[in-house]
N, CA, C and O atoms as CSV, one atom per row, in Angstrom:
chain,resi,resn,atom,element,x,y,z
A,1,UNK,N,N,6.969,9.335,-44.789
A,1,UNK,CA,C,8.301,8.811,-44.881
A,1,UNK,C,C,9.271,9.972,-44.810
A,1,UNK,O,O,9.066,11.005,-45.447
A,2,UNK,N,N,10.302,9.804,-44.053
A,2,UNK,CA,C,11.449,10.931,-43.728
A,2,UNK,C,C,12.526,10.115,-44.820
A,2,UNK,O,O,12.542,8.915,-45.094
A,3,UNK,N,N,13.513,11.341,-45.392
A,3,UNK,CA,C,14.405,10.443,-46.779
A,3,UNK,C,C,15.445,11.449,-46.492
A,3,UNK,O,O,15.118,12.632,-46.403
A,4,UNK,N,N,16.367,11.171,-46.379
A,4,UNK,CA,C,17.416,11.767,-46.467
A,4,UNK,C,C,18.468,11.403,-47.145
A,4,UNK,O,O,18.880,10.245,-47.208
A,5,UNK,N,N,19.131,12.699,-47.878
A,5,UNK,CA,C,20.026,12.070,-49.501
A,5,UNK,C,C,20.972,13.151,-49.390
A,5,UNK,O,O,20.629,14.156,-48.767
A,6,UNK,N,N,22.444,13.060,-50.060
A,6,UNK,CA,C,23.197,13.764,-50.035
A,6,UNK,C,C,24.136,13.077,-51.186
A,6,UNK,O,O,24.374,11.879,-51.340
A,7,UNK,N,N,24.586,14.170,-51.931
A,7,UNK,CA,C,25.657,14.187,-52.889
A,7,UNK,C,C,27.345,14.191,-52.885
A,7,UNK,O,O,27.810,15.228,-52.412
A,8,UNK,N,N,28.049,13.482,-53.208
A,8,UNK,CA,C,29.805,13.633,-52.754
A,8,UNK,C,C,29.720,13.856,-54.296
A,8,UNK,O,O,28.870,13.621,-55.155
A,9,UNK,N,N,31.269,14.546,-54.276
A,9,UNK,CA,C,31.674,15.510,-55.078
A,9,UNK,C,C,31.700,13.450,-56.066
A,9,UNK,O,O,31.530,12.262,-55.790
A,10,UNK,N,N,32.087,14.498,-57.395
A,10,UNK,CA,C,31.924,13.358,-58.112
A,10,UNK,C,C,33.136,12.761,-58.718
A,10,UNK,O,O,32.786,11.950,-59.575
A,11,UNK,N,N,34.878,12.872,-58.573
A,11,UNK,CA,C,35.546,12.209,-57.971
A,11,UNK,C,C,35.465,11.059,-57.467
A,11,UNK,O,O,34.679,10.898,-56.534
A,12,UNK,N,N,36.354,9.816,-58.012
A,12,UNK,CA,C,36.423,8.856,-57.132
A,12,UNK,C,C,36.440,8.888,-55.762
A,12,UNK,O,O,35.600,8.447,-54.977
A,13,UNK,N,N,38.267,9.881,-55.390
A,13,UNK,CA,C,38.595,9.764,-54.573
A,13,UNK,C,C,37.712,10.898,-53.902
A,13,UNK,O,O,37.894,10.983,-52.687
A,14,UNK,N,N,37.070,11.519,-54.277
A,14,UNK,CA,C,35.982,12.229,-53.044
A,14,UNK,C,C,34.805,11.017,-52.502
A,14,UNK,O,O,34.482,10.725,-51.350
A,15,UNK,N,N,34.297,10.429,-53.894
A,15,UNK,CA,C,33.202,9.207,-53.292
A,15,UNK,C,C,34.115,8.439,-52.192
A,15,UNK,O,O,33.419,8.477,-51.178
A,16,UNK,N,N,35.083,7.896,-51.941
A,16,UNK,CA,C,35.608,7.308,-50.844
A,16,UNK,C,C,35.124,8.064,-49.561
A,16,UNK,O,O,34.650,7.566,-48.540
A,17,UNK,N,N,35.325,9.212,-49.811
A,17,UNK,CA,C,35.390,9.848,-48.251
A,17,UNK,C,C,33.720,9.691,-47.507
A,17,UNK,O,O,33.360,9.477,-46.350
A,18,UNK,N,N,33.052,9.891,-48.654
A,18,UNK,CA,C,31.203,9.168,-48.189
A,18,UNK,C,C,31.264,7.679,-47.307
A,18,UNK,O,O,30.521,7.280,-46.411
A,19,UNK,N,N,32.100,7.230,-47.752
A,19,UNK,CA,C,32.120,5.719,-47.060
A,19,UNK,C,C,32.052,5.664,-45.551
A,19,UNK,O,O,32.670,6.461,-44.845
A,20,UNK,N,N,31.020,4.368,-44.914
A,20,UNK,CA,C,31.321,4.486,-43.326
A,20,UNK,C,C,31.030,5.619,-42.750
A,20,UNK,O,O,31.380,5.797,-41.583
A,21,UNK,N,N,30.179,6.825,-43.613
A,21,UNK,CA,C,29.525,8.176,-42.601
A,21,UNK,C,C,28.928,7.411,-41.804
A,21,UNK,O,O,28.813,6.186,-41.837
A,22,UNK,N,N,28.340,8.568,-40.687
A,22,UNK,CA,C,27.178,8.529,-39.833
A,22,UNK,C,C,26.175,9.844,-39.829
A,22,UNK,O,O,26.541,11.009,-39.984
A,23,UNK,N,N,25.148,9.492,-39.667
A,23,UNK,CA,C,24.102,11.003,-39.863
A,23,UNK,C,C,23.045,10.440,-37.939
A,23,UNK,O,O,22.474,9.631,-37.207
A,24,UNK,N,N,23.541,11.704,-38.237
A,24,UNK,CA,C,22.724,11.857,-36.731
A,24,UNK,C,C,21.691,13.216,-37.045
A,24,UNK,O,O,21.990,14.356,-37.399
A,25,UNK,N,N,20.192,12.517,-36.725
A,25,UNK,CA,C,18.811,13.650,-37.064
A,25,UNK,C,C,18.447,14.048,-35.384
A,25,UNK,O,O,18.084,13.093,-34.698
A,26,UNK,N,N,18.510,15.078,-34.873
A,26,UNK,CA,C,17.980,15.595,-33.645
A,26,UNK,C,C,16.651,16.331,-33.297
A,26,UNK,O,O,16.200,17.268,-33.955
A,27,UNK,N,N,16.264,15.967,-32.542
A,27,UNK,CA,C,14.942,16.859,-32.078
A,27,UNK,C,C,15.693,18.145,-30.719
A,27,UNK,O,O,16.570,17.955,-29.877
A,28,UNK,N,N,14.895,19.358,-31.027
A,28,UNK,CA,C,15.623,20.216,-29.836
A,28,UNK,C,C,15.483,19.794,-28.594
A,28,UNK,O,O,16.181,20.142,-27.642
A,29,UNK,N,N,14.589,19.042,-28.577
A,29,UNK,CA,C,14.492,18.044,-26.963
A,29,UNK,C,C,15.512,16.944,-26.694
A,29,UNK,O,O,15.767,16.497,-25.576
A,30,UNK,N,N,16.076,16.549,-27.864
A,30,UNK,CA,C,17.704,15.710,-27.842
A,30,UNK,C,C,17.013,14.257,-28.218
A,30,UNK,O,O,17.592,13.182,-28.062
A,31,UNK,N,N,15.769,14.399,-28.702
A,31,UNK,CA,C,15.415,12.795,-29.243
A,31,UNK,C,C,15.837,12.489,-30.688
A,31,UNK,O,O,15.428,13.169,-31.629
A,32,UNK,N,N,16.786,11.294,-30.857
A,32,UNK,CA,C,17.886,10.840,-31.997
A,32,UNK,C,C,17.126,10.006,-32.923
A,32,UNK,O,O,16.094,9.397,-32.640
A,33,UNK,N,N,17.859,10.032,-34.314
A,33,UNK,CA,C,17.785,8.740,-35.084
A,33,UNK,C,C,19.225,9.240,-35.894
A,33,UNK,O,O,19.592,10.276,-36.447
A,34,UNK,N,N,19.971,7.528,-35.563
A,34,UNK,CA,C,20.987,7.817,-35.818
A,34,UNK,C,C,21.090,6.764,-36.928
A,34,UNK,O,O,20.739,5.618,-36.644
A,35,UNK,N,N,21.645,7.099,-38.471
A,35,UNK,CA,C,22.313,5.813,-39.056
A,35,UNK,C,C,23.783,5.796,-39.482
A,35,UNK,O,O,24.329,6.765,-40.010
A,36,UNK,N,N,24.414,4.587,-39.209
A,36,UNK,CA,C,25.716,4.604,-39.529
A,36,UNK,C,C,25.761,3.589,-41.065
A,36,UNK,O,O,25.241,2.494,-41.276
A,37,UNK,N,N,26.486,4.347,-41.847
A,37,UNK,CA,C,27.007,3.426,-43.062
A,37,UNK,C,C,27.645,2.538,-42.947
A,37,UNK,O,O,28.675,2.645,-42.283
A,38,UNK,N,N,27.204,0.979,-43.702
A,38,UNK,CA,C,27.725,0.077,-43.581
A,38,UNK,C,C,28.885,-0.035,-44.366
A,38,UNK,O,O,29.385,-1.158,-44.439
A,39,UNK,N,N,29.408,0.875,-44.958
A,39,UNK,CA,C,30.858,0.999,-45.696
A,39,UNK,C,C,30.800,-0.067,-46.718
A,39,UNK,O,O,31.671,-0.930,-46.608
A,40,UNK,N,N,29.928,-0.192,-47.722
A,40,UNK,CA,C,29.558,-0.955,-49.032
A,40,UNK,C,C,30.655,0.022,-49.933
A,40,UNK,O,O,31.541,0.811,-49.605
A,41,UNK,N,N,30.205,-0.378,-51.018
A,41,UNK,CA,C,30.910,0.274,-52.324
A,41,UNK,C,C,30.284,1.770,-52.046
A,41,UNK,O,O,29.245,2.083,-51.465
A,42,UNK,N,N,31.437,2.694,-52.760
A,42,UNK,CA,C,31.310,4.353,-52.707
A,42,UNK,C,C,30.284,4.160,-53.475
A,42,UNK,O,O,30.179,3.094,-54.081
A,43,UNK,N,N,29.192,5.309,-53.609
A,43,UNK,CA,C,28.009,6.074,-54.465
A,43,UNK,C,C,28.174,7.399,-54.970
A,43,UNK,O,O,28.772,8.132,-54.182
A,44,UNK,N,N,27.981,7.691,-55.564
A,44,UNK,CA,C,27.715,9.167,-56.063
A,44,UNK,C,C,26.063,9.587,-55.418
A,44,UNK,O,O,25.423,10.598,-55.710
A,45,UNK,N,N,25.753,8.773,-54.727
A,45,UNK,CA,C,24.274,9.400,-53.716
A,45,UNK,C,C,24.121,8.549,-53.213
A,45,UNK,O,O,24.157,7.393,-53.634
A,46,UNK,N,N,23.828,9.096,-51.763
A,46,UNK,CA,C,23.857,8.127,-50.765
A,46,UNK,C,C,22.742,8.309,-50.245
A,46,UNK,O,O,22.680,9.364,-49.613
A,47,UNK,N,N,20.900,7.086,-50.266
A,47,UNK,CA,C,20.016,7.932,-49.598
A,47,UNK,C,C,19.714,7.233,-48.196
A,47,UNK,O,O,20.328,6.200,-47.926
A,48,UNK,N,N,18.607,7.865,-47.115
A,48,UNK,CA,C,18.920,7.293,-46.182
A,48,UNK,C,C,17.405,7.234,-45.991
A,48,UNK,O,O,16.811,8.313,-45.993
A,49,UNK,N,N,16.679,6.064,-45.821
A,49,UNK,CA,C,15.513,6.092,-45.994
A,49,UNK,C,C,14.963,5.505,-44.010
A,49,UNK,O,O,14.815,4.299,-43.817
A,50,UNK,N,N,14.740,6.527,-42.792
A,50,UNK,CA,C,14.710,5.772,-41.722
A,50,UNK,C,C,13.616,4.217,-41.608
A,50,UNK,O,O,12.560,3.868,-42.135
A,51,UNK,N,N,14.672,3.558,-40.522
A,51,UNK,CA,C,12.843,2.792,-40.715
A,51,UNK,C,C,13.232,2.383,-39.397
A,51,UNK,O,O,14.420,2.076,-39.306
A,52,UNK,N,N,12.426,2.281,-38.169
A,52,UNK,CA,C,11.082,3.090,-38.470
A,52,UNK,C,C,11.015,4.470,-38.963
A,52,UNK,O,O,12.072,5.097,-39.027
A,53,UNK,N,N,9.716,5.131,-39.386
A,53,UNK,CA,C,10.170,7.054,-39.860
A,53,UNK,C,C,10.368,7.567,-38.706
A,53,UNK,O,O,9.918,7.144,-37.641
A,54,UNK,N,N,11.310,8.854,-38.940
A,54,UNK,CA,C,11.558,9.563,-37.664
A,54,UNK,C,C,9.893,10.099,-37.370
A,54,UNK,O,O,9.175,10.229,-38.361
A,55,UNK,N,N,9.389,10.363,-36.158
A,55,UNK,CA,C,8.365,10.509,-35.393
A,55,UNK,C,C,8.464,12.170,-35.130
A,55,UNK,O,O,7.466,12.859,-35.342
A,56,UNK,N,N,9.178,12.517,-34.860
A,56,UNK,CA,C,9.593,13.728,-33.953
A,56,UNK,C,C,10.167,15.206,-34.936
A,56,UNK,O,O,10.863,14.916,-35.909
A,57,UNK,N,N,9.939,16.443,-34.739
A,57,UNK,CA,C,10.256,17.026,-36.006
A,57,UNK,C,C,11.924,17.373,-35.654
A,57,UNK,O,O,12.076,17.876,-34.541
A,58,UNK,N,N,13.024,17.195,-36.357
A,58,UNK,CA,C,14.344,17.190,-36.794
A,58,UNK,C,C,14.470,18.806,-36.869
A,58,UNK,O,O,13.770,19.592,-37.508
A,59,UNK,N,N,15.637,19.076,-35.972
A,59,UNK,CA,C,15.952,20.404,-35.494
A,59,UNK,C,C,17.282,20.588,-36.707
A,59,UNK,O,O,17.319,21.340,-37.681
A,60,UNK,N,N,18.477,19.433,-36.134
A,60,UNK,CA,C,19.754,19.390,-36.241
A,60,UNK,C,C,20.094,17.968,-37.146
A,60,UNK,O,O,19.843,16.948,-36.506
A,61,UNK,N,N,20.517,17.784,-38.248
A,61,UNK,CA,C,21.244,16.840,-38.928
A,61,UNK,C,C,22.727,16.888,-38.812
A,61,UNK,O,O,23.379,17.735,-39.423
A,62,UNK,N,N,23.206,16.103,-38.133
A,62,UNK,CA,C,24.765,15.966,-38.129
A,62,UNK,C,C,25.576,14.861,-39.433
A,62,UNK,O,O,25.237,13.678,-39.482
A,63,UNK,N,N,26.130,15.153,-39.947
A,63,UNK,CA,C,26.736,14.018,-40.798
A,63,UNK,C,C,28.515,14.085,-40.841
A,63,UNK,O,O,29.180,14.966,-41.386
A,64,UNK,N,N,28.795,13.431,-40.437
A,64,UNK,CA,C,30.360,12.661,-40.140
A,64,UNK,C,C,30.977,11.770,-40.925
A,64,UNK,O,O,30.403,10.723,-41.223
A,65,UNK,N,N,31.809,11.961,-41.222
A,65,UNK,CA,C,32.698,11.059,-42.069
A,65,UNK,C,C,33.606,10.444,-41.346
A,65,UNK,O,O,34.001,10.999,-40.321
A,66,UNK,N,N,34.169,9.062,-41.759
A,66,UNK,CA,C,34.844,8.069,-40.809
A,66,UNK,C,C,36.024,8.946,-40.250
A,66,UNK,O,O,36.440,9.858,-40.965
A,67,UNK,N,N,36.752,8.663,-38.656
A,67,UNK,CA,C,37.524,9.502,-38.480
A,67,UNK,C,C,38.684,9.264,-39.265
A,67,UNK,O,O,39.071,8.196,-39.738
A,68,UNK,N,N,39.271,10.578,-39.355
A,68,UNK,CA,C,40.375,11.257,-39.970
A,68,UNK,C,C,39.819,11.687,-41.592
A,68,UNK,O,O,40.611,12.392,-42.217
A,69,UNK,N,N,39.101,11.478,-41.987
A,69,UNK,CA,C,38.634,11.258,-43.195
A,69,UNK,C,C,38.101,12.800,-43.914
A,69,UNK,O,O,36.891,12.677,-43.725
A,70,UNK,N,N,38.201,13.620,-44.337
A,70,UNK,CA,C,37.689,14.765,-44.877
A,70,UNK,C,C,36.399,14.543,-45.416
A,70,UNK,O,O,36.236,13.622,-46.217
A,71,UNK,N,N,35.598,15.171,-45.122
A,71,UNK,CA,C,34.175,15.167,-46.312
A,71,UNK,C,C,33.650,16.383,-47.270
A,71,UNK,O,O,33.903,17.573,-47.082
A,72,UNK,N,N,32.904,15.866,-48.287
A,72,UNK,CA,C,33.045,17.257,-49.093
A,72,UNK,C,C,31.626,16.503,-49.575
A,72,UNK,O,O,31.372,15.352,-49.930
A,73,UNK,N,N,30.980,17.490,-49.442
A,73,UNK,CA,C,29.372,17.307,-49.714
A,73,UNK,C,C,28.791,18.396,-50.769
A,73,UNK,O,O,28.705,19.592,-50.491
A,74,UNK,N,N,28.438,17.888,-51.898
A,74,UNK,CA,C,27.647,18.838,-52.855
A,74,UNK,C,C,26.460,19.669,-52.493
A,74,UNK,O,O,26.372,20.884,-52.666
A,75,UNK,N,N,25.469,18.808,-51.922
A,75,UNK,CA,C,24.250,18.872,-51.964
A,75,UNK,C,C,23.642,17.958,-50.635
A,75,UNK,O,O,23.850,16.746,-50.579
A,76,UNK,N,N,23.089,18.477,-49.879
A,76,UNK,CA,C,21.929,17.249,-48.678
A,76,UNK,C,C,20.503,17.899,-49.180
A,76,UNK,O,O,20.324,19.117,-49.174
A,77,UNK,N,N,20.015,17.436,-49.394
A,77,UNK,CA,C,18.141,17.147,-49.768
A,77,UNK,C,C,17.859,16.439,-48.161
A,77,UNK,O,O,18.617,15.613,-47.651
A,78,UNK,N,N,16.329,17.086,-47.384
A,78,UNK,CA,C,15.849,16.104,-46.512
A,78,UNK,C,C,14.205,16.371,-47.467
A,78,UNK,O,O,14.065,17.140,-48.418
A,79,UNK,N,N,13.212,15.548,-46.896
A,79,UNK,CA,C,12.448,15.452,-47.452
A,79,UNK,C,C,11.631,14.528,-46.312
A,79,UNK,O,O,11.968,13.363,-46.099
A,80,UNK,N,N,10.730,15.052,-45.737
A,80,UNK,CA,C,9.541,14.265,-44.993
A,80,UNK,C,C,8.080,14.860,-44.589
A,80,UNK,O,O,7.264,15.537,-45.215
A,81,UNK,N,N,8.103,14.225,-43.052
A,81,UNK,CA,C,7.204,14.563,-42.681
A,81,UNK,C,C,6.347,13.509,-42.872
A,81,UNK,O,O,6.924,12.425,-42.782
A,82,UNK,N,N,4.996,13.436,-43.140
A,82,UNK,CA,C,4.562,12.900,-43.477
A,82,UNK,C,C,3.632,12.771,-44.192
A,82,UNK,O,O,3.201,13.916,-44.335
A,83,UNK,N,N,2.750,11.797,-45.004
A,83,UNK,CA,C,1.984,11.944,-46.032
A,83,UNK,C,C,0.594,12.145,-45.530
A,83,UNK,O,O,-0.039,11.420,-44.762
A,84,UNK,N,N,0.207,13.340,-46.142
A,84,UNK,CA,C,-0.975,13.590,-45.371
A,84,UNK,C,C,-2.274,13.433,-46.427
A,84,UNK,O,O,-2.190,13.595,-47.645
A,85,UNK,N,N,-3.135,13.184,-45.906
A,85,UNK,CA,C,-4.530,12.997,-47.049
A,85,UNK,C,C,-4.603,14.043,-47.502
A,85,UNK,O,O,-4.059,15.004,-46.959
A,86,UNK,N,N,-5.388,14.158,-48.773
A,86,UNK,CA,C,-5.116,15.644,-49.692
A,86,UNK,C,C,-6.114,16.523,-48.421
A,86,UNK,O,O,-6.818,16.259,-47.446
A,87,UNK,N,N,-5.677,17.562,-49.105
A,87,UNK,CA,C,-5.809,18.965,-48.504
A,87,UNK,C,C,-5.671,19.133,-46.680
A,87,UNK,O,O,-6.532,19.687,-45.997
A,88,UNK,N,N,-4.517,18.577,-46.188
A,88,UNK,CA,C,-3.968,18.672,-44.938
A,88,UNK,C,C,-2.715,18.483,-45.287
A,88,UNK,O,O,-2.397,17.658,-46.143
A,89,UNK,N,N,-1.643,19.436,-44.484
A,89,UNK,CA,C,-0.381,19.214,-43.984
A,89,UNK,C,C,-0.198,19.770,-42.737
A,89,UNK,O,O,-1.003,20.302,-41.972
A,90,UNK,N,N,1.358,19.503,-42.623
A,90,UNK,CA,C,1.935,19.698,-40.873
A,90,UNK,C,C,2.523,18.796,-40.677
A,90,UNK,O,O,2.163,17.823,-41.340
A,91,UNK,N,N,3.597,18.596,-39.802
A,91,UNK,CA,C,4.006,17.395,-39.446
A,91,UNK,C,C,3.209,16.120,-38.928
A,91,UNK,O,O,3.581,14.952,-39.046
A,92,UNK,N,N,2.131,16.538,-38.376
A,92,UNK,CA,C,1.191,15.501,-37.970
A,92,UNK,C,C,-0.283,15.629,-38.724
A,92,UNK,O,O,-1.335,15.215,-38.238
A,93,UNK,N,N,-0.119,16.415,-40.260
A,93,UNK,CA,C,-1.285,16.334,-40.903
A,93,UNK,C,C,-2.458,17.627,-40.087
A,93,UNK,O,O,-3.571,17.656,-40.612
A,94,UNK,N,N,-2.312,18.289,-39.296
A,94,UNK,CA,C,-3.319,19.305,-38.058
A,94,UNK,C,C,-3.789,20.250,-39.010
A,94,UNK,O,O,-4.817,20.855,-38.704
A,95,UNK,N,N,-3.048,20.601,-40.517
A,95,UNK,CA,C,-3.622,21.818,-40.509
A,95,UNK,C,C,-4.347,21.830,-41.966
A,95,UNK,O,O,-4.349,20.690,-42.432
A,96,UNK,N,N,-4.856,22.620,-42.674
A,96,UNK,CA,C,-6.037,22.354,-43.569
A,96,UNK,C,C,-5.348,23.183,-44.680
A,96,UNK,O,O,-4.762,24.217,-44.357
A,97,UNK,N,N,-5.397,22.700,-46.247
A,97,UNK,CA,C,-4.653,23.638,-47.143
A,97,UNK,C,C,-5.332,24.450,-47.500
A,97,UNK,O,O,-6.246,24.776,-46.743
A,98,UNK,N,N,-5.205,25.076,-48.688
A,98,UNK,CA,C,-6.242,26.814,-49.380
A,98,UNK,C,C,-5.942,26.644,-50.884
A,98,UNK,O,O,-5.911,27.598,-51.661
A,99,UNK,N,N,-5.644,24.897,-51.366
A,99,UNK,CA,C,-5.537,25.231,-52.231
A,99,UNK,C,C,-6.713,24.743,-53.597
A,99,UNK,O,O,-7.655,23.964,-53.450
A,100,UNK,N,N,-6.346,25.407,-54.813
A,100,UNK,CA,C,-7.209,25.539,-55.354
A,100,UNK,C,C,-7.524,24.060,-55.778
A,100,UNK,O,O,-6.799,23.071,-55.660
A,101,UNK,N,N,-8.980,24.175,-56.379
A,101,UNK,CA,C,-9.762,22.837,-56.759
A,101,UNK,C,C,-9.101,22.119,-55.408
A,101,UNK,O,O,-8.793,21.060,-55.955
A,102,UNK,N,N,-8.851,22.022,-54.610
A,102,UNK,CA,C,-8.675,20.765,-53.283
A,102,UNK,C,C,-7.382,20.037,-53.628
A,102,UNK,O,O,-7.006,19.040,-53.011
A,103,UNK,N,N,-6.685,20.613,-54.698
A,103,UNK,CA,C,-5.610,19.810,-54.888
A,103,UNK,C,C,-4.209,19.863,-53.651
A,103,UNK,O,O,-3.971,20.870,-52.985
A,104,UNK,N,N,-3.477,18.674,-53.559
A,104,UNK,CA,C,-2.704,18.889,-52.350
A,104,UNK,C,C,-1.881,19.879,-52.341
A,104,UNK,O,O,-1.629,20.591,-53.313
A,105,UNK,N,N,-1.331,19.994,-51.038
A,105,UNK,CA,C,-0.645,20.834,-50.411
A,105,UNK,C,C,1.080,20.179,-50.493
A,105,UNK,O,O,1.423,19.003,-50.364
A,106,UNK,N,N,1.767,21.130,-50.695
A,106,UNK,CA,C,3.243,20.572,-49.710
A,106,UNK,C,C,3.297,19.976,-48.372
A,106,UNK,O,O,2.784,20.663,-47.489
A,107,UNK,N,N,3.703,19.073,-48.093
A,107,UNK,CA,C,3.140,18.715,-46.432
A,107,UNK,C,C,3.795,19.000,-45.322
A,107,UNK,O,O,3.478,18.665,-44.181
A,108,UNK,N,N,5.067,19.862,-45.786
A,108,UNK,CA,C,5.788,21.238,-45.316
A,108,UNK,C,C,5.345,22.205,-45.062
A,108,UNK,O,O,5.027,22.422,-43.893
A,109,UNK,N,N,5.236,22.746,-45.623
A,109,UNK,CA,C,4.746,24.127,-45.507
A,109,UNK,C,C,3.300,25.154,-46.096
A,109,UNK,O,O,3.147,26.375,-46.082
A,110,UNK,N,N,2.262,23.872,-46.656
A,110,UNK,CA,C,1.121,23.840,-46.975
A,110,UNK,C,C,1.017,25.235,-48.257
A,110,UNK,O,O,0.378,26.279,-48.383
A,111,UNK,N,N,1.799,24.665,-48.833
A,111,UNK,CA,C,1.838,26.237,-50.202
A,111,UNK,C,C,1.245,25.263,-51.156
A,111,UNK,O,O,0.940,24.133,-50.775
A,112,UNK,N,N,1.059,25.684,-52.465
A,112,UNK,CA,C,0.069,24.889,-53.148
A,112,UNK,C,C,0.550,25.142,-54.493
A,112,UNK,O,O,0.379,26.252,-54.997
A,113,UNK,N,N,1.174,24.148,-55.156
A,113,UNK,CA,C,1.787,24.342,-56.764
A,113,UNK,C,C,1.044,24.660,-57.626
A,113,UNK,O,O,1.619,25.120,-58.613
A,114,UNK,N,N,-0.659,24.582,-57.712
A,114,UNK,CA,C,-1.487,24.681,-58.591
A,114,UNK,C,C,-2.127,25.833,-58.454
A,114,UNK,O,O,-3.025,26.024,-59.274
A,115,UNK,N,N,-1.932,26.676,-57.646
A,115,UNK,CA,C,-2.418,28.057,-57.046
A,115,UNK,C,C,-3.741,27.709,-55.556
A,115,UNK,O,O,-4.181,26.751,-54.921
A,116,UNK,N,N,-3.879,29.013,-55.622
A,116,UNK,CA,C,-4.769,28.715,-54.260
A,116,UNK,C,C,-6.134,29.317,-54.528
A,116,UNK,O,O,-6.458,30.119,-55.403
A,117,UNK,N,N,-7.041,28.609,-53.339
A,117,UNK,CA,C,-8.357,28.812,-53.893
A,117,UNK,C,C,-9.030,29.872,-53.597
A,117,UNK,O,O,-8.623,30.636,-52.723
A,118,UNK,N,N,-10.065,30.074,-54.214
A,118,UNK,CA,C,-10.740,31.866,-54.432
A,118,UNK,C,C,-10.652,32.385,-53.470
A,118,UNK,O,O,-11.309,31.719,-52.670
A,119,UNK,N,N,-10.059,33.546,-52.798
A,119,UNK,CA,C,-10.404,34.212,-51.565
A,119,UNK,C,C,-9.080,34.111,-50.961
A,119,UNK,O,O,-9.141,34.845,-49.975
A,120,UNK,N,N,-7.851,33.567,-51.028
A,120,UNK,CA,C,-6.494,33.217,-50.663
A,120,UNK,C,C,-5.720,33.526,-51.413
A,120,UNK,O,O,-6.080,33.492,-52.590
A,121,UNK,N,N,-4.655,33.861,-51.182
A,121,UNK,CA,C,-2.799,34.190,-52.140
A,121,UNK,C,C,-2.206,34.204,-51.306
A,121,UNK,O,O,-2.651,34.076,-50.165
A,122,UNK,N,N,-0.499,34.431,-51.710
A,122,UNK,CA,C,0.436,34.210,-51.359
A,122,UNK,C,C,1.065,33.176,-51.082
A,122,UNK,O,O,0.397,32.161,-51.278
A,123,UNK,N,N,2.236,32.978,-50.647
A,123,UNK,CA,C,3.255,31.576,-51.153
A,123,UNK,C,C,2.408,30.536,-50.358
A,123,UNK,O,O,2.336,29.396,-50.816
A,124,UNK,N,N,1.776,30.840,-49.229
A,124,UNK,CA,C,1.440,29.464,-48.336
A,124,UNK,C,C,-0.116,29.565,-48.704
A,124,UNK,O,O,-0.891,28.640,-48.459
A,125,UNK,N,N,-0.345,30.257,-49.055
A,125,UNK,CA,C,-2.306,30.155,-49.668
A,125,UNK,C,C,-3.343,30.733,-48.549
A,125,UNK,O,O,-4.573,30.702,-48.575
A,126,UNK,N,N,-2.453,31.281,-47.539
A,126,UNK,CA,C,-2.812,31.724,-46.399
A,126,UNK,C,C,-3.185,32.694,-45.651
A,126,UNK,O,O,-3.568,32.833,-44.489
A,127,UNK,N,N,-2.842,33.870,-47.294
A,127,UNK,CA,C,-3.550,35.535,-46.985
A,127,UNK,C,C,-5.183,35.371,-47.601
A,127,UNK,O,O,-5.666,34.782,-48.568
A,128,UNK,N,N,-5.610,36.025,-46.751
A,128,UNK,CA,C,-6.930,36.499,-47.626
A,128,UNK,C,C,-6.553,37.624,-48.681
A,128,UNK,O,O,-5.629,38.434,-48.617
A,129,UNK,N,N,-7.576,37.448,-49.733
A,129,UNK,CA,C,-7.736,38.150,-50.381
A,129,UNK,C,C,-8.761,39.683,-49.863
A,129,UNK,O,O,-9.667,39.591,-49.034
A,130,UNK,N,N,-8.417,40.856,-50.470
A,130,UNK,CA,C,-9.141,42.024,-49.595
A,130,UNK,C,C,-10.103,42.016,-50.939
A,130,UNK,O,O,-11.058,42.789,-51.020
């Protein structure tokens, strides 16, 4: 699942300006997923959950606020990829983790919160040990 979330200042009149965005996710090959806000009530977080999931790995996130409208953004969180069976990540799950006891990986960037297993270190679990 691809999730995308972002924070407006916490102000009323800043939550207005969130209203009626659009977020545009790009691939460097120019393949889109675009969502536009249906301009509901303001949030103090706005998340954007695609459906279908984006497929393709996301180069460029654009986010727009209705025209004329100023935006003021705290915070954007993305968060995907996809869920991979333990001890694989990558965007398409291809690559194998190092981490310790077999516990999962980030499915980002295959680093391992619980440390990594005998013979491996460093942030991605991916040096040998000498």
């Amino acid at each position: 699942m691809s999730t995308i979330s972002g924070t407006g200042e916490r102000s009323v009149t800043q939550t207005e300006h969130m209203r009626s965005f659009s977020l545009v996710a790009e691939s460097r090959d120019g393949q889109q997923y675009t969502h536009n806000d249906t301009g509901g009530p303001a949030q103090q977080v706005y998340m954007v959950v695609p459906s279908p999931t984006i497929s393709f790995p996301v180069h460029t996130v654009l986010i727009r606020a209705r025209q004329g409208q100023p935006l003021a953004l705290c915070e954007i969180d993305t968060f995907g990829e996809t869920v991979c069976r333990q001890g694989q990540f990558g965007l398409r799950c291809q690559w194998a983790c190092n981490c310790l006891h077999t516990h999962s990986c980030l499915s980002h960037s295959g680093g391992c919160p619980y440390g990594c297993a005998n013979g491996f270190h460093g942030e991605d679990c991916y040096t040998p040990k000498d």
